[in-house]
C-alpha positions as CSV (number, residue, x, y, z in Angstrom):
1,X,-14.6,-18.2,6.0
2,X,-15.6,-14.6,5.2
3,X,-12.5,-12.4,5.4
4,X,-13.0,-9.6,8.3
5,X,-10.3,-7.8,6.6
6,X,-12.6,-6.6,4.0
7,X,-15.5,-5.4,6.5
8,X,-16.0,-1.9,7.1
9,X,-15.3,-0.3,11.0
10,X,-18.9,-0.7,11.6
11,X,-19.7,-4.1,9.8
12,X,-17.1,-5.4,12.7
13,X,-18.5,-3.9,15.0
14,X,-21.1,-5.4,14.2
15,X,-20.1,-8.5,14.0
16,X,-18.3,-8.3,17.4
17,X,-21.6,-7.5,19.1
18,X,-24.0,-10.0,17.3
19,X,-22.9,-13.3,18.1
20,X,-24.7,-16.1,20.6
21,X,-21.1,-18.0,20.1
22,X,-23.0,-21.0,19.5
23,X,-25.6,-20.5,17.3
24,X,-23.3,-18.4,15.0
25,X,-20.7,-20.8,15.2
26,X,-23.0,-23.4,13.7
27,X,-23.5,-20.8,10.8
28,X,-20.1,-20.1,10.5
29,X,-19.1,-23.4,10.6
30,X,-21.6,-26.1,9.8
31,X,-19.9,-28.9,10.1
32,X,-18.7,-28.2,13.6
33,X,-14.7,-28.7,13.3
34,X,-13.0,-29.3,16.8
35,X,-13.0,-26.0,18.3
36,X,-15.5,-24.3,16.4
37,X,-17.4,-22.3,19.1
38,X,-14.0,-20.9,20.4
39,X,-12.8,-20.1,17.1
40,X,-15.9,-17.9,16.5
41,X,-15.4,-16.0,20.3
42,X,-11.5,-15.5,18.6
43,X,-13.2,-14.3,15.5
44,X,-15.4,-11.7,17.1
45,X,-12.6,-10.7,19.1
46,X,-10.4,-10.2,16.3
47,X,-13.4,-8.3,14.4
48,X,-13.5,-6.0,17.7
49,X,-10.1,-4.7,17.8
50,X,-9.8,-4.3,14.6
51,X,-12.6,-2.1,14.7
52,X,-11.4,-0.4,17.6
53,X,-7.9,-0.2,15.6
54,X,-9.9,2.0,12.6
55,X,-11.7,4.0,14.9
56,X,-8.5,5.3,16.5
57,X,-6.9,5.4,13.2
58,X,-10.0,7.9,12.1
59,X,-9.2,10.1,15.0
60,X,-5.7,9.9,14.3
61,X,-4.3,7.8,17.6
62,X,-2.0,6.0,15.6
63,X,-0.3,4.2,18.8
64,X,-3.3,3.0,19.9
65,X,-4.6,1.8,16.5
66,X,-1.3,-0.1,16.4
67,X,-1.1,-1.5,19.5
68,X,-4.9,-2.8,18.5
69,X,-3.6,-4.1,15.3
70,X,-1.1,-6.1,16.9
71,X,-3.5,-7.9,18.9
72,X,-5.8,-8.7,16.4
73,X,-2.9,-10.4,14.5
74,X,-1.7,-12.5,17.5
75,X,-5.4,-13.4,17.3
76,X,-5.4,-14.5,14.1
77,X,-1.8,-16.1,13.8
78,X,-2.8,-18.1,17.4
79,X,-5.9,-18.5,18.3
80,X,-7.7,-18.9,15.0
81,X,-7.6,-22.4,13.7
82,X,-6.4,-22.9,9.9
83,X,-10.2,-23.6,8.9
84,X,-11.4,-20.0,10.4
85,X,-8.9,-17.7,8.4
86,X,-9.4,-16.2,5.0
């Protein structure tokens, strides 16, 4: 699994607004694992707060930027499935 941690604000962004769930969760996941298309929705969900997160960060909201940051790790420490994090 590529690690989202390492994309830019605007590589999550776009990878948030890119996905047909199932036809990138095939990519992402070829040998379809139990839960695959619904790890990839919690994927792109986690790639679109955190971008959201930067962008406030940029403009200097730092309460909102944390408060998206906290999401996106509930999202990854309970919705992702051990073969979807990096």
């Amino acid at each position: 699994m590529e690690n989202l941690d390492c994309m830019t604000r605007e590589e999550l962004w776009a990878f948030w607004n890119k996905h047909k769930f199932a036809r990138t969760a095939k990519q992402l996941f070829p040998d379809r694992p139990k839960g695959y298309v619904v790890a990839t929705r919690n994927l792109a969900n986690y790639a679109c707060n955190k971008s959201v997160a930067m962008a406030c960060r940029e403009r200097g909201d730092i309460d909102a930027a944390s408060m998206y940051e906290r999401i996106a790790d509930r999202i990854y420490a309970r919705d992702l499935p051990e073969y979807a994090k990096w």
